[in-house]
Structure formats: C-alpha cells, structure tokens
LOFIKOL-932930 format. One record per residue: x, y, z of N, C-alpha, C in turn; residue number from 0. Coordinates in steps of 0.1 Angstrom, whole numbers. Layout:
LOFIKOL-932930
VONU     nc1     nc2     nc3    cac1    cac2    cac3     cc1     cc2     cc3   num
VONU       X       Y       Z       X       Y       Z       X       Y       Z   NUM
...
This chain:
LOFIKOL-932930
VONU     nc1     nc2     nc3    cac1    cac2    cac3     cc1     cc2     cc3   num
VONU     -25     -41     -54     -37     -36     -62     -46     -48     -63     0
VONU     -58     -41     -67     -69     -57     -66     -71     -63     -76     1
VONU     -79     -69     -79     -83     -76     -88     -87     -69    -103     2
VONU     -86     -71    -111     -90     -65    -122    -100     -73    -137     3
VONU    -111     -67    -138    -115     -79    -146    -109     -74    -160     4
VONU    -113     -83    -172    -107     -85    -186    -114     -71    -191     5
VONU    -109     -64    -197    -117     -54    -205    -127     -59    -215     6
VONU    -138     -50    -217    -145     -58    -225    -140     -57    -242     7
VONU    -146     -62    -250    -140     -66    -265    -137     -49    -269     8
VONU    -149     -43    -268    -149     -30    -275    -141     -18    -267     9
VONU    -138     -24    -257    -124     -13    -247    -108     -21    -248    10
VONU    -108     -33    -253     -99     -40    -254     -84     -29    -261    11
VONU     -74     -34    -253     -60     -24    -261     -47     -38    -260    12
VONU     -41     -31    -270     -31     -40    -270     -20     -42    -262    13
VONU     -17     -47    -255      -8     -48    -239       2     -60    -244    14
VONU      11     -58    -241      24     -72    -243      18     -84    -231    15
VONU      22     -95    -239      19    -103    -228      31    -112    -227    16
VONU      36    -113    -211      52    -115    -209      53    -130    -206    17
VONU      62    -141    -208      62    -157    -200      76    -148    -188    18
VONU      73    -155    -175      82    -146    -168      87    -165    -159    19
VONU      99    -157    -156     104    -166    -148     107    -161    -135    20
VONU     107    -166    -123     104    -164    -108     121    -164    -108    21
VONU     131    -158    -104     143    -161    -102     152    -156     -86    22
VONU     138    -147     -77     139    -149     -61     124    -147     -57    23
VONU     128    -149     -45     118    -140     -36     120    -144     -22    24
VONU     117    -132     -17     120    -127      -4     109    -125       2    25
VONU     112    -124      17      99    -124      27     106    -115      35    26
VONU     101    -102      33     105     -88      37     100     -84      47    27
VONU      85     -90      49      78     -85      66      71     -98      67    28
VONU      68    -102      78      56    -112      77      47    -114      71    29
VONU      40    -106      64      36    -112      55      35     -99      39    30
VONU      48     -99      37      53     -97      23      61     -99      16    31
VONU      62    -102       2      72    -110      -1      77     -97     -13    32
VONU      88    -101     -11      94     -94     -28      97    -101     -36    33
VONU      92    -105     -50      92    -113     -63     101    -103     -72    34
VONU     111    -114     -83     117    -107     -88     111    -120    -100    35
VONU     108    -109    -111     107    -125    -124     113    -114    -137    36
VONU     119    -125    -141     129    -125    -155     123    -124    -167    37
VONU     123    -115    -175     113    -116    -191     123    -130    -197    38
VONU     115    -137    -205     117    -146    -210     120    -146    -226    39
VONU     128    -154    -236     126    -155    -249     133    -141    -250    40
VONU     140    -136    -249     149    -126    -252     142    -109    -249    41
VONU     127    -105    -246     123    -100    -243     129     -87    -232    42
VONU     120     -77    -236     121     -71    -225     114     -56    -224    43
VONU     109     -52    -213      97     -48    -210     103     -33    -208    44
VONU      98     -20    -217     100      -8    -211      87       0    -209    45
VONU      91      -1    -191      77       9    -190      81      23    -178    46
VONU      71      35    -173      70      38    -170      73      38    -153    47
VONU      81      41    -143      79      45    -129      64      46    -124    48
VONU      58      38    -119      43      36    -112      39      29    -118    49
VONU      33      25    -131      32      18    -137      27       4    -133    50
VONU      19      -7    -134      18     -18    -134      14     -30    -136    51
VONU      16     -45    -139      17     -55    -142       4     -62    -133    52
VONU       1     -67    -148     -13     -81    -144      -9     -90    -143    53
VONU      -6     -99    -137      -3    -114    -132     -12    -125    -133    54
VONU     -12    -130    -145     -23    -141    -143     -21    -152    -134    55
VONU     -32    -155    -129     -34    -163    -117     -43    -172    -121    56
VONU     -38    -189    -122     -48    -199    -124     -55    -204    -113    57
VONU     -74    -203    -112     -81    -207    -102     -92    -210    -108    58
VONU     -96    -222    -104    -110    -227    -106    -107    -235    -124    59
VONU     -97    -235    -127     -97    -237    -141     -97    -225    -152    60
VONU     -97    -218    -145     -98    -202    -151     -85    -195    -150    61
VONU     -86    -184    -158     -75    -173    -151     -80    -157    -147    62
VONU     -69    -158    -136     -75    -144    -131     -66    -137    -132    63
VONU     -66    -121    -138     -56    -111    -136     -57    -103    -126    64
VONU     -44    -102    -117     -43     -92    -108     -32     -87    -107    65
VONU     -41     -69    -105     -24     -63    -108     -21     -54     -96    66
VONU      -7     -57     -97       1     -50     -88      15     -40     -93    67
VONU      13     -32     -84      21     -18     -90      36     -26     -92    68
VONU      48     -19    -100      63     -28    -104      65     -16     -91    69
VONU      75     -27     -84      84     -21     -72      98     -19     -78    70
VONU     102     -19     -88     115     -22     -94     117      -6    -104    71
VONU     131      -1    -105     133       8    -116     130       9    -130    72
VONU     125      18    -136     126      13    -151     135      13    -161    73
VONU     148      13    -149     161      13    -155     166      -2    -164    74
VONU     158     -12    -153     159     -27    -155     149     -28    -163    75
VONU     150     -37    -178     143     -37    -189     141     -54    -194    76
VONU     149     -57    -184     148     -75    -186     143     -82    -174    77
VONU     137     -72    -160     132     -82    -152     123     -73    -145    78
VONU     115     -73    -139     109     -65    -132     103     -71    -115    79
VONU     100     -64    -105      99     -68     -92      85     -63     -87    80
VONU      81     -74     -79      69     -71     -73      72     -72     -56    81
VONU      60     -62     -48      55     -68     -35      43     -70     -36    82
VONU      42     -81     -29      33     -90     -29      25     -88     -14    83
VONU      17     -81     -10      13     -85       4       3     -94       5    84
VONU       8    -104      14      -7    -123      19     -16    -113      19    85
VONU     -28    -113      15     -42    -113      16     -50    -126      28    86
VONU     -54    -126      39     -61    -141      43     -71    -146      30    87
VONU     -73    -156      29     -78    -160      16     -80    -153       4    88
VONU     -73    -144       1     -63    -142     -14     -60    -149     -21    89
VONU     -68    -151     -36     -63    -167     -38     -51    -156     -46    90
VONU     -51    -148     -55     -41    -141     -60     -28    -137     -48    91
VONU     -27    -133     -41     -14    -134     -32      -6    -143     -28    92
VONU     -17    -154     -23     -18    -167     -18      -5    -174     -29    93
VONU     -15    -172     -42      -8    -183     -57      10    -178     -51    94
VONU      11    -165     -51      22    -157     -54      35    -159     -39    95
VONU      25    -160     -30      39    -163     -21      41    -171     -19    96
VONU      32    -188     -29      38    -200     -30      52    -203     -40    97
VONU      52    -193     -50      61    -193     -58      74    -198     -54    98
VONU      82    -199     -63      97    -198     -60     104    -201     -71    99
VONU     115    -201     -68     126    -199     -81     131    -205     -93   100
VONU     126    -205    -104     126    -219    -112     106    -214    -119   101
VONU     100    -211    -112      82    -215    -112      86    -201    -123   102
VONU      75    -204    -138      69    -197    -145      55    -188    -148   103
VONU      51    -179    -152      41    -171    -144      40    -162    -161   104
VONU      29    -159    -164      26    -150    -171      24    -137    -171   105
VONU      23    -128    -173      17    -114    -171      15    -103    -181   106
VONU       7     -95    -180       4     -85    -190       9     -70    -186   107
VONU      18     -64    -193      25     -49    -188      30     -45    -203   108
VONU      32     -29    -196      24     -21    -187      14     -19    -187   109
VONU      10     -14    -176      -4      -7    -180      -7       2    -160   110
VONU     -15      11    -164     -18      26    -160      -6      33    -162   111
VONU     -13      47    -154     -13      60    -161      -2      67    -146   112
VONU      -2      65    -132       0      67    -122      17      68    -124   113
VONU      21      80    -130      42      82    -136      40      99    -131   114
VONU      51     101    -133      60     119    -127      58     122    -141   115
VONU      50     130    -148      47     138    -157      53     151    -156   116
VONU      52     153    -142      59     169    -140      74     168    -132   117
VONU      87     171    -137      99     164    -129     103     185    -126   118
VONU      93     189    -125     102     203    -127     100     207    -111   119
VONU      97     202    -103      91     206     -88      98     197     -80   120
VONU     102     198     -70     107     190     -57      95     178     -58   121
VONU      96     165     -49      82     155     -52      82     149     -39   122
VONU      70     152     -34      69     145     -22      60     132     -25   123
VONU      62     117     -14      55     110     -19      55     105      -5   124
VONU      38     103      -3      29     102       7      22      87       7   125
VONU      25      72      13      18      62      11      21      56      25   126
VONU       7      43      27      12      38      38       9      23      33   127
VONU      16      10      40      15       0      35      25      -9      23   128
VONU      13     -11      13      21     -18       2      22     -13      -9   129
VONU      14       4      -4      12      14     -12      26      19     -12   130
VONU      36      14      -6      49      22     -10      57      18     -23   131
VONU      48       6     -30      58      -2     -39      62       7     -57   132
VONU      46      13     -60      52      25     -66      64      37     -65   133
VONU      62      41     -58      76      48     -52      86      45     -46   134
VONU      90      31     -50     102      27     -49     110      28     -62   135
VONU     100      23     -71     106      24     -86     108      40     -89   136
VONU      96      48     -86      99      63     -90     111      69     -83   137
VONU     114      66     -72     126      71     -68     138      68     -67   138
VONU     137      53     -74     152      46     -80     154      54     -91   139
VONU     144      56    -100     143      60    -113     154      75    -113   140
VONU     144      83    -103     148      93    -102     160      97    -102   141
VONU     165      86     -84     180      89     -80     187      84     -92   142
VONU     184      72    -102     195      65    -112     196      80    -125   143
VONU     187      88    -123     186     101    -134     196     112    -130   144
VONU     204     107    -119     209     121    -113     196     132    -108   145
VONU     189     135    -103     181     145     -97     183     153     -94   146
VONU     185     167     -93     186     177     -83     176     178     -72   147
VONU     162     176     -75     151     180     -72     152     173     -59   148
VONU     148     175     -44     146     171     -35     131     161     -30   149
VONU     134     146     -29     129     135     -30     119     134     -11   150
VONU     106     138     -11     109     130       2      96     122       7   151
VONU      97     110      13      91     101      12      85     100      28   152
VONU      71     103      32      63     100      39      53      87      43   153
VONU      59      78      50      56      62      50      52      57      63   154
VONU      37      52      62      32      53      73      30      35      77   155
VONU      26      30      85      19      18      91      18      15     103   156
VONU      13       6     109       4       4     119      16       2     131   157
VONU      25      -8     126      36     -15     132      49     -15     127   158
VONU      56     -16     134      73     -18     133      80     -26     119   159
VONU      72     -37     125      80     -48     118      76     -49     104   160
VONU      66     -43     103      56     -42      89      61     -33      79   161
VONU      70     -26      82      76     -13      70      82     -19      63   162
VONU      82     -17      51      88     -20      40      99     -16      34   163
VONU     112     -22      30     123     -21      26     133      -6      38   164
VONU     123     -10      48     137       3      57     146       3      58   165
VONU     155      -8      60     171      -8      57     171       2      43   166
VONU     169      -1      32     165       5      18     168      16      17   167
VONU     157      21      23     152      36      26     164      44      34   168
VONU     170      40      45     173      46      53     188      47      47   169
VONU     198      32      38     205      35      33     210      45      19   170
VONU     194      46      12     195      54       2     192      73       9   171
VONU     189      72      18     192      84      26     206      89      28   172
VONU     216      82      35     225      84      37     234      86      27   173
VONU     231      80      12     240      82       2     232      89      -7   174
VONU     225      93      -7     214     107     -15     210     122      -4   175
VONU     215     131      -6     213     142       3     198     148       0   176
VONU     200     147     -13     182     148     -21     172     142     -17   177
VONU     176     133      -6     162     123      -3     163     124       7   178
VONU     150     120      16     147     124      28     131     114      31   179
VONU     134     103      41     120      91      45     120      98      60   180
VONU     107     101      64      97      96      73      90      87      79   181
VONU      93      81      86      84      64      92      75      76     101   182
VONU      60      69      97      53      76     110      45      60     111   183
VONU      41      54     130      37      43     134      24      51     137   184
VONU       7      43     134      -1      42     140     -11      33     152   185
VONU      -1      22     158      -7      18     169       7      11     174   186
VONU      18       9     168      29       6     173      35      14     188   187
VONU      30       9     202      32      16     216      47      19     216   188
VONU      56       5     212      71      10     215      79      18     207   189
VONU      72      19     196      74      30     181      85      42     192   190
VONU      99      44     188     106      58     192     107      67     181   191
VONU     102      65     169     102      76     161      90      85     160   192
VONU      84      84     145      73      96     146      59      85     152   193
VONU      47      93     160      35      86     153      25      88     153   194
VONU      12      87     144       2      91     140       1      87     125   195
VONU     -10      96     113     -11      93     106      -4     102      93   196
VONU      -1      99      81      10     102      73       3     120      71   197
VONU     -10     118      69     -14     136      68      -9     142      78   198
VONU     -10     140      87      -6     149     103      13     153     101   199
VONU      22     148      89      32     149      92      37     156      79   200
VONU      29     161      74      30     168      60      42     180      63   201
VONU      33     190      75      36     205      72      53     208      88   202
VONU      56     192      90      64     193     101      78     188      89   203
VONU      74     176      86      84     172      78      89     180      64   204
VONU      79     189      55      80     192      39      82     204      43   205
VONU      92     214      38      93     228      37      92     232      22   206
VONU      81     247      19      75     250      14      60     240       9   207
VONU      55     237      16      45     226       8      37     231       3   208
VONU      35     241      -4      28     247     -17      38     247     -27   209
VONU      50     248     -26      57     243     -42      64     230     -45   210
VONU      54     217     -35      61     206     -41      48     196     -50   211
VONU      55     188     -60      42     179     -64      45     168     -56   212
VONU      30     160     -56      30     148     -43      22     141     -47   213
VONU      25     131     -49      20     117     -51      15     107     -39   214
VONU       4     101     -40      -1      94     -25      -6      85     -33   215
VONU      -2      69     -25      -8      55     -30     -11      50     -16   216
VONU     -22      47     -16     -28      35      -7     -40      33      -3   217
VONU     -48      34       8     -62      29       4     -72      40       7   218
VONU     -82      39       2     -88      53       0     -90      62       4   219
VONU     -91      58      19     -95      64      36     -82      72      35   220
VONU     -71      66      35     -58      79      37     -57      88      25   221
VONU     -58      81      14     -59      88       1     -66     101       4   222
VONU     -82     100       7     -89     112      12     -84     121      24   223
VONU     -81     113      33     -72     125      47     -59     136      37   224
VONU     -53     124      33     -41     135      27     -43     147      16   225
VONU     -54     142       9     -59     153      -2     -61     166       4   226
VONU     -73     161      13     -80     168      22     -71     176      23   227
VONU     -56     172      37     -52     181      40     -41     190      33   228
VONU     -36     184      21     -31     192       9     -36     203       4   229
VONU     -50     199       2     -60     213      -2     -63     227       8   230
VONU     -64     220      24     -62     227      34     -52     238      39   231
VONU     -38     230      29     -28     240      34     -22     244      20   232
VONU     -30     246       9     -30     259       0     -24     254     -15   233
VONU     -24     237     -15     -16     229     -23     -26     227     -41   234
VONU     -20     235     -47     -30     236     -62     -36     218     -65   235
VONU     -46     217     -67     -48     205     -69     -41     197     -82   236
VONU     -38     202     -91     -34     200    -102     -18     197     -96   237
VONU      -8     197     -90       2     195     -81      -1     182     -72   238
VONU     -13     177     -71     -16     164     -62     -23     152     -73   239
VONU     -18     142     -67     -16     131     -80     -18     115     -70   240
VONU     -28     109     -74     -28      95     -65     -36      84     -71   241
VONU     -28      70     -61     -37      60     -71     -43      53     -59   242
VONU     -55      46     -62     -60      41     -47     -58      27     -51   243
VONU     -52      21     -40     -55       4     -39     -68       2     -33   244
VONU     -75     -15     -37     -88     -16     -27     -83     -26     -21   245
C-alpha cells in the first residue's frame, strides 16, 4: 500500500501505537521480503484479517507513515507480518528491506475497514502481485476457524519467480480440501500452467459464481477488469468487496 499522509487534527482517531522489533525477514522473490516484528513491552495487537499497519519510516529528519496490509493471521496477537515489495527508489520499502533482526521500528495498527463481514457464502479471493498479502491472513484466519465454506484463491503475475508464498499455497491446498489456488502468468512464455489475466479465469475456475462473496486487492486497472467482469456474469454488487493499492 502507499503512502499515507497524517490525518488532519479534526479527522484524527485514536490508533495504538506499537515499538516493534524486527525478529526475521525473508526474501521470498526478488524483490520481496517477508518481515515478521514482535509487539514489544508486553503488548499485543488484536485486529481484524485485511486490516493494516502504518510503519513509520524516518526520512529527511521527518517521519513518514506507510502502510501496508498484515500478511499474518489474527490468530497471532503478539507479532504480526508484513510483505514488503522494493519499490526502485522507495524510500519506504527501501528503509524496510534494509532491516534485520535485532532493528526496532514503530508503527500504528489497526486500521482500515477491508475484513469478511459476511462468512455465510463460499469466498473467492481475486489479487495479483503484493495484493495477495491480505488474503493470506484472511485465509489462515479462516482455515485456523475450521471453515466449511469453500476458500478459492485466484493469483495472478507477470512471472514465475515473482509469486508469492507458492510452496504456501500449494501446501495449504493439499491439507485443506476447502481451498483451492489458481496461478494465472501474464507474460511468463515458459509458464505450464494457467495464462492470461485473473478476470479471464473467474467462470473456468469458480462454480456457481453468483453465490460466492469475492474480495480483489491490487492495482486499480485489475481491480476494474474484475468488477467489471463480476457484474457481467450476474454477481450482486453488494457480494463484491475490494481494496486498491497505488
């Protein structure tokens, strides 16, 4: 997610503000890392699946918040996890995949509104990118709830090497019958699975897609294709739910 400025005085709300400690991080694709930081002082943070954390970032002698969706369950209440994707001159991503383990960091959570309000429908979840980091936590959440409801996750990118947490995905497939991931590639030539773009794979992959709710994160352009074609194939809007990164 991008940058976010300070609310002004007379929109101002009260938000916890966390001291966090850095205690891994991983470099999951070329350029993305997974951050895990530790609440500090005996703390601990309960929020919402989607949900996300402002990270203050010191630049210029200033600080800047930027927030990024929690990639982590909200089962875990004492540490929470980010991806991080390099930005080329990002100074906010940049600060973040210099980190490491030991390094302290602030942040302000929860905050937004982007959670499963309605658990009574099957949930499909439609993102491409780093837009999958919400729906990692929603569907740990889910599978850690026992579910019955049938989980299935449509995940798109350009390239191979760039998907995020696939081992993950493909092992929580195998030991969840309720869940069900689609990789679809858009310029990847040696790609042997699906390819094209995540809308095009709606009405091949989802059975009944007028009785499921569906959530889509990522950048606006696909945000709008998928709506688009949700509304096309008869999907109540009120059943369609998304957050856009810029």
């Amino acid at each position: 997610m991008s940058d976010a400025p300070a609310p002004s005085p007379e929109k101002k709300r009260a938000f916890d503000t966390y001291e966090l400690l850095v205690t891994s991080t991983e470099e999951i694709t070329p350029k993305n890392r997974h951050i895990r930081f530790d609440l500090q002082g005996g703390k601990t943070l309960h929020f919402k699946a989607g949900q996300f954390a402002q990270i203050f970032v010191p630049h210029d002698g200033k600080i800047r918040r930027t927030s990024y969706s929690i990639a982590s369950s909200p089962q875990h209440t004492d540490y929470f996890e980010l991806c991080v994707t390099l930005v080329d001159g990002g100074v906010s991503s940049t600060f973040l995949h210099k980190l490491r383990p030991g390094d302290k960091v602030q942040a302000m959570a929860p905050l937004g509104t982007f959670t499963l309000k309605d658990e009574t429908r099957d949930m499909v979840f439609i993102s491409t990118g780093s837009g999958v980091a919400p729906f990692r936590s929603m569907i740990q959440d889910q599978l850690a709830k026992g579910t019955r409801k049938n989980l299935y996750l449509i995940y798109g990118h350009r390239y191979e090497p760039d998907l995020l947490y696939r081992a993950e995905w493909e092992a929580t497939m195998k030991s969840h019958s309720n869940f069900k991931v689609l990789f679809t590639l858009s310029r990847d030539t040696a790609w042997k699975g699906e390819r094209g773009y995540v809308q095009e794979k709606i009405e091949k992959f989802v059975p009944g897609v007028k009785e499921k709710n569906y959530f889509i994160c990522g950048l606006n352009n696909m945000i709008t294709a998928v709506n688009d074609r949700l509304l096309s194939l008869g999907v109540p809007k009120e059943q369609i739910h998304f957050e856009r990164y810029d």
